[in-house]
C-alpha positions in Angstrom: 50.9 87.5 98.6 54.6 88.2 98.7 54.2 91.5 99.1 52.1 90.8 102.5 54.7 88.5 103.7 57.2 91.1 103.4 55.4 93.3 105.3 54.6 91.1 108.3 58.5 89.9 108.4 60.5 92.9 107.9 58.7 95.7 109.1 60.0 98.5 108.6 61.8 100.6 111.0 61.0 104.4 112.0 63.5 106.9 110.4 65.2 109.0 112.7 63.3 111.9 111.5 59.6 110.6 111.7 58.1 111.3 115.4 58.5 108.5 118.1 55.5 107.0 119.0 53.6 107.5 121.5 54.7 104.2 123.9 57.7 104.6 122.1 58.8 108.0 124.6 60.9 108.1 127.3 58.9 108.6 130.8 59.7 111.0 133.4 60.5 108.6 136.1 63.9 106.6 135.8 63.3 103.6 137.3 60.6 102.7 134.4 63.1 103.8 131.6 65.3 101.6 133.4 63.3 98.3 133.4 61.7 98.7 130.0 65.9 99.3 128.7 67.0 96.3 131.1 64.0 94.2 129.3 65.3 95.1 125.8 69.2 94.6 127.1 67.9 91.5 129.0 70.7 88.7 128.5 73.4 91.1 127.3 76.3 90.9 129.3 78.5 93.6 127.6 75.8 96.5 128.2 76.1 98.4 131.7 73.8 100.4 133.6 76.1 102.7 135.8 73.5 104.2 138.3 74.7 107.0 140.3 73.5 110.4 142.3 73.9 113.7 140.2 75.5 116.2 142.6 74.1 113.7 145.8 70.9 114.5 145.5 69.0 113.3 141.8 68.8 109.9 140.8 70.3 109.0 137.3 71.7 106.5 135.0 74.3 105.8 132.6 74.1 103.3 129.8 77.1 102.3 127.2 78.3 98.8 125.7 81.5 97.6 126.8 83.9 97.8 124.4 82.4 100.5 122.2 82.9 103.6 124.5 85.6 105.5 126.1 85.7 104.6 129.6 88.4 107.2 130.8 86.6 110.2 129.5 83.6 108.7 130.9 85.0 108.1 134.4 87.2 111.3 134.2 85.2 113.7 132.4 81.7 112.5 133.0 80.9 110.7 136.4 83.2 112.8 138.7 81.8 116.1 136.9 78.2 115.0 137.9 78.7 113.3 141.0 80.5 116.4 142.2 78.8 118.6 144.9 78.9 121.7 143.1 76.5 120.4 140.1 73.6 119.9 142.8 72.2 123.3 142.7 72.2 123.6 138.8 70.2 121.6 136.4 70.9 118.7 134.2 70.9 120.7 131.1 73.2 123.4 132.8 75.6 120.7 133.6 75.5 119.5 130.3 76.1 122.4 128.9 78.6 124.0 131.2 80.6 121.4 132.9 80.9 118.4 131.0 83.0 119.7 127.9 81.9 116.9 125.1 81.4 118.1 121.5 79.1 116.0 120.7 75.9 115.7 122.8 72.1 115.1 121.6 68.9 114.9 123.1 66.8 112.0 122.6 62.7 111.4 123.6 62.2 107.9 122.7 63.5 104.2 123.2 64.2 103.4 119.9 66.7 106.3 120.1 68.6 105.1 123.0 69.3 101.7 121.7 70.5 103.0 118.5 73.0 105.4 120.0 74.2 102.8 122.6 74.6 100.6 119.6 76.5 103.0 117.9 78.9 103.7 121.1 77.5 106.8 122.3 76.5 106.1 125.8 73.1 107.4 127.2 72.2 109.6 130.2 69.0 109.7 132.1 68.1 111.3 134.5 65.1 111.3 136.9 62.3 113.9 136.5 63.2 114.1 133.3 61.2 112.9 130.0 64.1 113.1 127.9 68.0 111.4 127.9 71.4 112.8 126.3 73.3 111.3 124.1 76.9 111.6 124.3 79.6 111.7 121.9 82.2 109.0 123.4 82.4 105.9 120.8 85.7 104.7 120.4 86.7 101.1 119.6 90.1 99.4 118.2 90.4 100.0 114.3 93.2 99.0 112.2 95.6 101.9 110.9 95.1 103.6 107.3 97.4 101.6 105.1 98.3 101.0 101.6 95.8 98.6 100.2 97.6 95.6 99.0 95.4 94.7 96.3 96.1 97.8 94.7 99.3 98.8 95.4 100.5 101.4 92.7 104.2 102.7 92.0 103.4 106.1 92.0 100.7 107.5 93.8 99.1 108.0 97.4 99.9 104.9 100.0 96.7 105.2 101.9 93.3 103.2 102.0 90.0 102.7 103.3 89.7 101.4 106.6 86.4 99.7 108.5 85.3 103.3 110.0 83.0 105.3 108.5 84.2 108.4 110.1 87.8 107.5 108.8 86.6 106.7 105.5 84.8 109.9 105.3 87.6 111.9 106.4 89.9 110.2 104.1 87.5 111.4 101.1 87.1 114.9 103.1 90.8 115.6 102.5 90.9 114.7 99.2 88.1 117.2 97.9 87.6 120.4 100.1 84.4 121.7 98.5 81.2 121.8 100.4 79.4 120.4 97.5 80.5 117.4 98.4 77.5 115.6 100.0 77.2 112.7 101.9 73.7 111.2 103.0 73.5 108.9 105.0 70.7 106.2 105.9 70.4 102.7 107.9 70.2 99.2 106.0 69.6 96.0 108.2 66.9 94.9 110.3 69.1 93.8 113.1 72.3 95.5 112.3 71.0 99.1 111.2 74.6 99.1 108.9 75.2 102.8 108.5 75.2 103.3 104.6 76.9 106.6 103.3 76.0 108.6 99.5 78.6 110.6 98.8 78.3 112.7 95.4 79.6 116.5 94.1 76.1 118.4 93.8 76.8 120.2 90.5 78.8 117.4 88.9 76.5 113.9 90.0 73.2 113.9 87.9 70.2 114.6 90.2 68.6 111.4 88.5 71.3 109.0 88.8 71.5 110.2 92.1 67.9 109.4 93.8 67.9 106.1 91.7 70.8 105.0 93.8 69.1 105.9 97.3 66.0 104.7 95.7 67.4 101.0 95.5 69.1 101.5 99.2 66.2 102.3 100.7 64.0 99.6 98.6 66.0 96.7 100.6 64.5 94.9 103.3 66.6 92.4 104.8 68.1 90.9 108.3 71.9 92.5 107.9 74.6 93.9 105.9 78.1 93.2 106.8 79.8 93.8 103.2 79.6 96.2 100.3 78.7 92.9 98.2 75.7 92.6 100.3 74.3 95.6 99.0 75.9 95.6 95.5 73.9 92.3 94.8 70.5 94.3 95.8 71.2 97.4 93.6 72.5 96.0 90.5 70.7 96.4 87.3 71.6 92.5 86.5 72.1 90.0 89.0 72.6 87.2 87.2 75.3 88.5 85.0 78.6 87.3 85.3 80.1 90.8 84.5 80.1 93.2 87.9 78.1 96.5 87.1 79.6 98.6 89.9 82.9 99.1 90.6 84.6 98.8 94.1 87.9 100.0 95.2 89.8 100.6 98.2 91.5 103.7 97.7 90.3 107.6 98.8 92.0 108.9 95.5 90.2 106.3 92.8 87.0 107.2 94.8 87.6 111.4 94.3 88.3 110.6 90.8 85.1 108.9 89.8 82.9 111.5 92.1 84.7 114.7 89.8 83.5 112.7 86.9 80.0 113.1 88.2 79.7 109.4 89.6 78.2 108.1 93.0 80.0 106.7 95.8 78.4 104.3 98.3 80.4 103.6 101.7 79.2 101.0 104.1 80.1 100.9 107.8 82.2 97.9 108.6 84.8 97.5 105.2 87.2 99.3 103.4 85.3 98.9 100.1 83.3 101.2 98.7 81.2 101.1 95.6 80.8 103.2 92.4 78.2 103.8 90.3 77.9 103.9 87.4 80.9 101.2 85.9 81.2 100.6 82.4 83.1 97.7 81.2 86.1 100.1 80.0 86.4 100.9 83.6 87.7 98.1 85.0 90.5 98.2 83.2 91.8 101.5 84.7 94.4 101.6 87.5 95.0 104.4 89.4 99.1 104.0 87.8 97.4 105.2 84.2 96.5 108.6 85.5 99.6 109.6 87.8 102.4 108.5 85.5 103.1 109.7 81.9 99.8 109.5 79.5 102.6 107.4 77.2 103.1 104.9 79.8 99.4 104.2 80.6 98.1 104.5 77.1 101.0 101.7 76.5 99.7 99.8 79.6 96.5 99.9 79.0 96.6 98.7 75.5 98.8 95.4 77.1 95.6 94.9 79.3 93.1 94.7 76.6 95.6 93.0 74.0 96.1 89.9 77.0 92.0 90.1 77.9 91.4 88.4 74.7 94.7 86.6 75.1 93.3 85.3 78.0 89.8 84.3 76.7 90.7 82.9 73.4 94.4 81.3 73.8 93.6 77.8 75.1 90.1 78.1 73.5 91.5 78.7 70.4 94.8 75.6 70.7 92.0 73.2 71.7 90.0 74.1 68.4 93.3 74.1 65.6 94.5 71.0 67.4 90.7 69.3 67.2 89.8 70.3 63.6 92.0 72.8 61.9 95.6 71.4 62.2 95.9 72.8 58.4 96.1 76.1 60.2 99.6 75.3 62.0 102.8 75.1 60.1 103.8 71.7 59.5 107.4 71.6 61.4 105.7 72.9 64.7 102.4 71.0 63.7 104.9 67.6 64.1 106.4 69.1 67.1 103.1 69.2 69.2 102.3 65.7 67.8 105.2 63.9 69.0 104.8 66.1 72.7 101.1 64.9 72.4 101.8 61.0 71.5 101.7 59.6 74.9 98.9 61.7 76.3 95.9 59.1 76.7 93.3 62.4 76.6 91.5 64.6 73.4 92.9 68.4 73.6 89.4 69.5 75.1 89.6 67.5 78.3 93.3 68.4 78.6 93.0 71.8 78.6 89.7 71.6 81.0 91.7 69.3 83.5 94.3 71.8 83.1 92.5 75.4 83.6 90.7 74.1 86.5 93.9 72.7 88.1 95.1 76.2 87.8 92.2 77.7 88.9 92.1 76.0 92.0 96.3 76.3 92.5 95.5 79.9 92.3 92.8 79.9 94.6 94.3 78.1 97.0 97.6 80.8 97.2 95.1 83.5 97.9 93.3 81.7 100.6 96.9 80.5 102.5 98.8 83.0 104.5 101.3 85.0 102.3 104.6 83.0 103.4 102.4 79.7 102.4 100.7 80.9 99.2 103.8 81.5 97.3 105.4 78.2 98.2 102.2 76.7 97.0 102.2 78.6 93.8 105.6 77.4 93.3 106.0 73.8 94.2 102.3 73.9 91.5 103.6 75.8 88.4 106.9 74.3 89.1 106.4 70.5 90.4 103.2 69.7 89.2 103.4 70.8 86.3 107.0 69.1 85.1 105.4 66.2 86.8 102.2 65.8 85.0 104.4 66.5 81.3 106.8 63.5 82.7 104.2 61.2 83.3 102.6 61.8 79.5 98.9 62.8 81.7 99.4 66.5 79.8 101.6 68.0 77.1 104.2 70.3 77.2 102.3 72.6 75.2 99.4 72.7 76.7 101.5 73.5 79.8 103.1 76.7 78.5 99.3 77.8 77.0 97.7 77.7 80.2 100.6 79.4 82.3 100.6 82.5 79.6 96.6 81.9 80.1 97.2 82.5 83.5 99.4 85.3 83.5 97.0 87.2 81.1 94.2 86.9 83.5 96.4 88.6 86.2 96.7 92.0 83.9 93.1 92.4 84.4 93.4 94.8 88.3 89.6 94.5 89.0 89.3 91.2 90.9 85.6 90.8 89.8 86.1 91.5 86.3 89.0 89.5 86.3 87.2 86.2 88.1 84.2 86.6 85.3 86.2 87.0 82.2 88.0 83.6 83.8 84.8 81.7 84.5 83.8 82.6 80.5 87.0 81.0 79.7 85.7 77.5 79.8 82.5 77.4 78.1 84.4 79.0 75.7 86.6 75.9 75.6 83.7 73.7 75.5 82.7 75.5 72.4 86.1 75.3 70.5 86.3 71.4 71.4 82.7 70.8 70.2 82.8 73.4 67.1 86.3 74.4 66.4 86.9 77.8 65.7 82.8 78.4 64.9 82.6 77.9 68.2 84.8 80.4 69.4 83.5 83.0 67.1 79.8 81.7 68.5 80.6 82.5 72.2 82.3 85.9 71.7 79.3 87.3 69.4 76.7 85.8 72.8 79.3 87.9 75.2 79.4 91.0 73.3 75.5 90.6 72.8 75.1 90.5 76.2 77.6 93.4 77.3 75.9 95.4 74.8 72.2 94.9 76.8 74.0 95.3 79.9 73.1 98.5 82.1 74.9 100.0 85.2 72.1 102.1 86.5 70.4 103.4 83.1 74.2 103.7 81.4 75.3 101.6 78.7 77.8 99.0 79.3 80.2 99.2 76.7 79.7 103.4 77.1 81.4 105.3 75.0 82.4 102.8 72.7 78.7 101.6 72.0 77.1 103.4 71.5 79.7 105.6 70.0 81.0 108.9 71.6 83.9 110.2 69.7 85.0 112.5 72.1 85.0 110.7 75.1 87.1 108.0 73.5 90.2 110.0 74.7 90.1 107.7 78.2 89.4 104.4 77.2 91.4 102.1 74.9 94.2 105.1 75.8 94.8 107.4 77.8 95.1 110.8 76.5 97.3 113.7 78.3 95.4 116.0 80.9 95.6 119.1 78.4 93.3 117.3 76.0 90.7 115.9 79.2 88.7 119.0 79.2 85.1 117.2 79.2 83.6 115.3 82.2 82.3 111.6 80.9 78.6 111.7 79.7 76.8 109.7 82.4 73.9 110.0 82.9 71.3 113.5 81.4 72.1 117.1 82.0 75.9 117.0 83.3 78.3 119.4 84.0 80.2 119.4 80.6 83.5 120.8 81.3 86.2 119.9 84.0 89.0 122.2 83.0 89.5 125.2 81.0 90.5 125.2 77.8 94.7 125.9 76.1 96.0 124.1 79.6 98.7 122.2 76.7 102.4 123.5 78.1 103.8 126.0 75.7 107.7 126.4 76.1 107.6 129.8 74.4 105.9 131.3 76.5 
């Protein structure tokens, strides 16, 4: 039954390459074309139908969307070419082809074609007598200038981002590999917004499995619109209702050339600077761009700090809410005493002080991303700052609990994948809930169900916690550290027959030499 209700409310649309049918084709005389278009246009104010005489003598048409065109080399090098008396004694194709000089120009037999040019920006001819129109390269429409991406700026490294183009973004990845084996398919998603969605992988490098499973998924969804990457990362991922994010996203051209010379898959989406990657392993979102383009003894040192202050940011107030509960035998007396007498006029248990607490943070945090920039930090101040000495003053919270949920906080920042970084947040509290209820059994209870679950976790047929479980030795030279290039000669082990080897072998700097 669901399967025929599908059918009957998104039916499907015809590819580009299937035939047009039959009362689908463009007629020889203009003036139906015109009212059949004008009927599918019909209370759309931004679409114009220029009508005008080719070389005085043939009748024929022009339609474009305000907005998405280029009017000047459509008035400039379009109209006055073929209103000009010279093109009358040649034909439309001549013209075409001799006089109007556009690089870009396609011919197109059916309706369904004109509507998704004009759509796109390329305004359509037609032209009377003639059972065909021309599509002609002329989009152009306001986009916002290639800049660094500010949520993930790096000290060292390129200073230029994804933007909402698709032919900027695939430039952008153009310049940063050169081969031709770099492929980009591309295919529409939306039943009203046809969202132009780009595959881009290195043929050679990319599995050819892991590659048809991803346009597999893309071209398995049926629904009204995508206006987001999240739109289609939702649709695609092996787990939707895990808290963990199986693909990874990123703004930058250079993180996305890295990930498709380890043989991964990159998915661009008309409309956003974010782009997706598959396949992610946990391991991955703990990589910045920084690790890679400064000294391996830097990023190694980094990286450890990142995973140290993940569990520092899990366990911490989980773990003070437990020894304070049940196992104040644990904590040394003098400072045991200390947090007694900070805790002595604070009318709550640990465990709804430290809820009360991480949600007040939570939402003091959200609230400085949401604000404008001059706004935010103000906010984030007068909360850590105000608030917080407030609440200690008025005995609602402790001092101590204070100082565990601010290095709580700051933990959680380390993390520089948002989405990883917002689930291993929202675990945080039943994690608390756990400790208050259980004490440290409880704490050891939730960590064993979140390693369980990352270890049946799957980002498109590859293990989670790959190549730490199961265990690959030699790919464990990128993940907890990073180890110099010299010693990176093998490609990660995605996903079947791969190509092994990215560099040749004695690249380690000898000075004798």
């Amino acid at each position: 039954m669901l399967k025929i209700l599908r059918k009957i409310f998104y039916k499907e649309m015809p590819s580009q390459n299937q035939p047009a049918q039959k009362d689908d084709r463009l007629h020889r005389d203009l003036k139906s074309n015109l009212d059949h278009l004008r009927s599918i246009y019909e209370n759309c104010y931004d679409v114009s139908f220029r009508t005008f005489l080719i070389g005085g003598k043939t009748n024929a048409a022009l339609l474009y969307i305000e907005g998405l065109v280029n009017k000047e080399q459509i008035e400039n090098n379009v109209l006055a070419t073929l209103m000009s008396k010279e093109t009358g004694k040649i034909t439309p194709h001549e013209i075409l082809e001799e006089k109007i000089h556009i690089s870009h120009i396609k011919e197109i037999q059916a309706f369904s074609d004109c509507v998704d040019n004009v759509s796109m920006g390329n305004p359509v001819l037609l032209v009377d007598h003639e059972a065909q129109g021309f599509a002609l390269g002329l989009g152009q429409w306001k986009m916002r200038a290639v800049e660094e991406p500010s949520a993930e700026a790096v000290i060292r490294g390129p200073r230029e981002g994804f933007v909402e183009s698709m032919g900027v973004n695939t430039a952008l990845l153009r310049r940063k590999i050169k081969s031709p084996d770099l492929k980009m398919e591309t295919m529409s998603v939306g039943k009203y917004t046809s969202t132009n969605v780009v595959v881009a992988y290195i043929q050679g490098l990319a599995n050819q499995t892991l590659i048809e499973e991803v346009k597999k998924r893309l071209n398995r969804i049926q629904i009204d619109g995508v206006l987001e990457t999240g739109y289609i990362e939702e649709l695609i991922e092996d787990y939707p209702v895990s808290p963990f994010p199986q693909l990874l996203t990123t703004e930058r051209p250079d993180v996305a050339a890295a990930n498709l010379l380890e043989g991964r898959v990159v998915i661009m989406v008309n409309g956003t600077p974010f782009v997706l990657i598959a396949p992610a392993g946990f391991f991955a979102f703990f990589q910045s761009a920084d690790d890679y383009y400064n000294r391996y003894f830097n990023g190694s040192a980094i990286r450890l700090l990142r995973f140290f202050f993940m569990v520092v940011s899990i366990v911490l107030p989980s773990f003070y809410v437990a020894v304070l509960t049940y196992h104040q035998e644990m904590v040394p007396t003098n400072l045991l005493l200390s947090m007694a007498s900070s805790r002595e006029s604070v009318p709550f248990p640990a465990l709804i002080e430290a809820m009360m607490m991480e949600i007040t943070f939570e939402a003091l945090r959200e609230a400085g991303l949401r604000l404008p920039k001059q706004v935010g930090a103000a906010v984030s101040i007068v909360g850590a700052l105000v608030i917080g000495q407030a609440a200690v003053q008025a005995g609602i919270v402790s001092a101590p609990m204070v100082i565990v949920v601010a290095l709580t906080g700051i933990a959680s920042f380390m993390v520089p994948r948002y989405a990883q970084g917002i689930a291993l947040r929202l675990l945080r509290f039943p994690i608390i809930l756990l400790a208050g209820t259980l004490g440290l059994l409880g704490i050891m209870l939730g960590l064993i169900l979140i390693v369980v679950h990352l270890c049946k976790l799957r980002s498109f047929g590859v293990p989670y916690l790959s190549p730490f479980a199961p265990l690959e030795t030699r790919q464990l030279k990128d993940v907890f550290v990073r180890a110099p290039w010299w010693k990176l000669q093998t490609r990660p082990h995605l996903t079947g027959n791969y190509n092994k080897y990215r560099q040749a072998p004695d690249q380690k700097p000898n000075a004798n030499e």
